[in-house]
N, C-alpha and C positions, 0 to 999 in steps of 0.2 A: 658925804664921806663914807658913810655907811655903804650906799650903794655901790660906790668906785671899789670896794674893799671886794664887796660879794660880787661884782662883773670882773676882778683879777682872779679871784677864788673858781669863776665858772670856767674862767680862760684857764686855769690851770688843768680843769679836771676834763677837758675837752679831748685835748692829747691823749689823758691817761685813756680817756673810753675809745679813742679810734681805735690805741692801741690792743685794748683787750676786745675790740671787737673784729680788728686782723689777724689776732691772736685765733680767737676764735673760729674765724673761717679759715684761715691757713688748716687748724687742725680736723674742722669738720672733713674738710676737700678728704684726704686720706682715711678720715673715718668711716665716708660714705664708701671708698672702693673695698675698705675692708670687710664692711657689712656687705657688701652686694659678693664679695667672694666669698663670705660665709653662709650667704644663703645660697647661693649656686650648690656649695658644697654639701650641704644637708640635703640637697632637692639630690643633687647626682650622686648619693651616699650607695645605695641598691648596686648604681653600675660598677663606682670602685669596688667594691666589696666583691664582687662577681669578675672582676679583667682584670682588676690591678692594676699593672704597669704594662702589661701587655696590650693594653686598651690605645698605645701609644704608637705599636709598635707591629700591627695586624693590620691587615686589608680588609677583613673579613667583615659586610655588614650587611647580615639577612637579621629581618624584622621577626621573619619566619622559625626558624631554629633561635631565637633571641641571641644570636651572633653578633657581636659589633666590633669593629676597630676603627679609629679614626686615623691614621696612617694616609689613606689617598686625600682626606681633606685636609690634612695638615699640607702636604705636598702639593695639593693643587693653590691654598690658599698663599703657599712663599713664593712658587715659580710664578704664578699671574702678579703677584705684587711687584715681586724683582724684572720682570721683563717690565711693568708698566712706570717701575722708577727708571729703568733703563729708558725707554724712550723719551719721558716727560722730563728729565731730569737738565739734558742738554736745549732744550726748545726752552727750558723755564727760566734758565740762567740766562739766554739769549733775549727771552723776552725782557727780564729784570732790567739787562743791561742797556738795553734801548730805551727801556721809559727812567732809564734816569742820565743817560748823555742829551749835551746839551742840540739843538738842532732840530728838523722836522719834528714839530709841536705836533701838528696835524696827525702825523703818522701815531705820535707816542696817543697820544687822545684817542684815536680811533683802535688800536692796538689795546690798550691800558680799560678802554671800556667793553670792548671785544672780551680779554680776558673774564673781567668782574660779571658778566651776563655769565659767562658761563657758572658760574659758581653759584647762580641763583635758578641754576634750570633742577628741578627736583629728579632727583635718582632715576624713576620709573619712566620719565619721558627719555632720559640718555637709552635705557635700556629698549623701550620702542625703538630709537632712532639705528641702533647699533643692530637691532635685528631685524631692522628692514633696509638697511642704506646698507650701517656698513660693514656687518657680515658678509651679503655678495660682492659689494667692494673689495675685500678684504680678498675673498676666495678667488675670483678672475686675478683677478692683479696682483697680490701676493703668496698665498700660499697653494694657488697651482702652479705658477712658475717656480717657485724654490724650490719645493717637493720635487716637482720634475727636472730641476736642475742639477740641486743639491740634495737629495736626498738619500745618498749613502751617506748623509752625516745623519745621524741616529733619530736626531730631535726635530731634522726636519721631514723626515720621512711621512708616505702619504698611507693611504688617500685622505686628503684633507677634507675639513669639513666647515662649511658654515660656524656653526656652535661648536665653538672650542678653546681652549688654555689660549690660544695666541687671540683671537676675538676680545675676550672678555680682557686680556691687558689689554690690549689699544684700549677698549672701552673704561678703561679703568685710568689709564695714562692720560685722555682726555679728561678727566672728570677729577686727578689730582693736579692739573695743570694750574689751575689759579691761586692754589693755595701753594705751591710752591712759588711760581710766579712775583705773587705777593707778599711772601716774606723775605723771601730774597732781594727783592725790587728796597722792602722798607729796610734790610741790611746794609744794604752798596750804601741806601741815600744817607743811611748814618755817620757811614766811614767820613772822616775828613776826606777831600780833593787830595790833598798832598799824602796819602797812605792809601788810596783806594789801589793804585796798582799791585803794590807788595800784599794789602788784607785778600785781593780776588785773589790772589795766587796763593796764598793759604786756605783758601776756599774757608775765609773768616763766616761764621756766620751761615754758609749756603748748606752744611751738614742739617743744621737745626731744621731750617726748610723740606731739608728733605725727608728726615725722621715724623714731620709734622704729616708732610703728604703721604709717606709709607706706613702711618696708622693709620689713614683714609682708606688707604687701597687694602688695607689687612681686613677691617671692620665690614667690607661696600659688599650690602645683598643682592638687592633688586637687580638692579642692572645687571650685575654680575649672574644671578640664577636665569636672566634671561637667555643668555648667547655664551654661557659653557657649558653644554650642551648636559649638566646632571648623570654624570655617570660615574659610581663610587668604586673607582678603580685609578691605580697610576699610569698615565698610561707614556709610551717610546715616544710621543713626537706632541711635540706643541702646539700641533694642527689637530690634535685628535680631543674629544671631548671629556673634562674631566668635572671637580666638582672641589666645593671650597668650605670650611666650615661654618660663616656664615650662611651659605646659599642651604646646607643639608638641613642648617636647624630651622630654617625659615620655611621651606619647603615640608618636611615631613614632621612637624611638631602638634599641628592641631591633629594630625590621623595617630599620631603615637599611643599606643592602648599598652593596660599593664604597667607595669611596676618597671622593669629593668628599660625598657624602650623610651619611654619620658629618662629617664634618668641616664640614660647614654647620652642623648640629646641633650641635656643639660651640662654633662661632663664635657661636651663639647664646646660649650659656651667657657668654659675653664679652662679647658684649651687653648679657645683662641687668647683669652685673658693673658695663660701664659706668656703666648707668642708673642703680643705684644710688649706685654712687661719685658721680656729679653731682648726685642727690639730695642726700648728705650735704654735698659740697663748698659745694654752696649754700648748706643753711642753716648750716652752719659758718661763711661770709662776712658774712651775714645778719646772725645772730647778734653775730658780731665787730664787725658797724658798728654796730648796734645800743649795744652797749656801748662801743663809742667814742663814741657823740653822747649818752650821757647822763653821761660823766665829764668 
């Protein structure tokens, strides 16, 4: 009797400690990002103090003169992100859609593990593959015909280059393909059959995917500092070589000497923070109006 008493009394308090131990990590999760932005911000305290808000809003980045603005990285890191949800976005939803209708098993199998490899090849070998394949891929077959096609349109304008903003999307668009692919693919497969037509045309569910994959492509170094050719400026055409704030703090961080030059560097890293956080902030809004106007 005694026993049955104290195995209902254990059963009881078992609940109570999952609970305080989801408690617990639900709050650690935002505890950790706010410590990690508070130590960004002590380390890059020198650079605000020295640019301010202009730090945002300048080109200007000599190590030399202790110059800095992050201006062309912020610019290069939204235009390669947005061209590489632009291409991966329609190919991913296409793929979803196939590995979840019913029919050619074979294909969905072969497709469906096609994707999932890609998502297991590490950063730095996409970035070999992209500067040796399809960089000159890229330059014969795309951006010297457009350039010389279309190029009184501004952004396609030449001389193009191997290592450039439009290189480093593809290379990026590939490399966010299975993770969009994949959440998408597990979205559709939740929908009921009888509401799957009406939730796709709400594009239920395919936003989240792709918010998932556009902080892949915001965050991506390696491969990206391989094939955007490292040049901290904005530049007219999406053939021409630019630079990301990932790629600048990865590249110039171990050589950064001084006090104000680390500490740009690290303001950078805050940056990109930001830009993500408004990313999410967004579609988080988005999303929430969304579902306000259809209830």
């Amino acid at each position: 009797m005694i026993g049955a008493i104290r195995l209902r009394a254990g059963m009881r308090r078992s609940p109570d400690r999952f609970r305080l131990l989801s408690a617990g990590v639900s709050v650690g999760a935002p505890a950790v990002l706010i410590a990690i932005v508070v130590v960004l911000y002590q380390e890059a305290a020198p650079a605000i103090a020295s640019f301010g808000a202009r730090f945002l809003v300048t080109s200007s980045w000599n190590p030399v003169t202790v110059n800095f603005g992050a201006l062309p990285f912020i610019y290069g890191t939204v235009v390669t992100s947005a061209i590489a949800i632009a291409i991966a976005l329609p190919v991913g939803i296409a793929v979803a859609m196939v590995l979840n209708e019913p029919g050619a098993a074979g294909l969905r199998e072969a497709v469906g593990t096609g994707i999932e490899l890609l998502a297991a090849i590490p950063s730095v070998v996409y970035g070999i593959w992209a500067l040796y394949v399809l960089a000159p891929f890229l330059y014969v077959h795309v951006e010297a015909p457009l350039s010389a096609r279309l190029g009184f349109m501004g952004f396609l304008s030449g001389p193009p280059r191997q290592t450039s903003l439009f290189t480093a999307s593809v290379v990026l668009a590939v490399m966010i393909l299975p993770t969009l692919s994949a959440v998408s693919r597990d979205v559709v497969r939740a929908v009921p059959k009888g509401l799957r037509e009406s939730s796709i045309a709400l594009g239920a569910g395919i936003f989240g995917a792709t918010v998932l994959a556009l902080g892949r492509a915001l965050g991506e170094t390696i491969a990206v500092t391989m094939v955007i050719g490292n040049r901290p400026e904005i530049p007219a055409s999406i053939f021409s070589p630019g630079y990301t704030l990932a790629s600048v703090i990865a590249n110039e961080f171990t050589e950064a000497t001084g006090q104000i030059y680390p500490a740009a560097l690290v303001e950078l890293g805050l940056v990109l923070i930001l830009v993500t956080f408004t990313v999410n902030i967004a579609a988080l809004l988005l999303v929430r109006r969304t579902a306000a106007r259809s209830t």
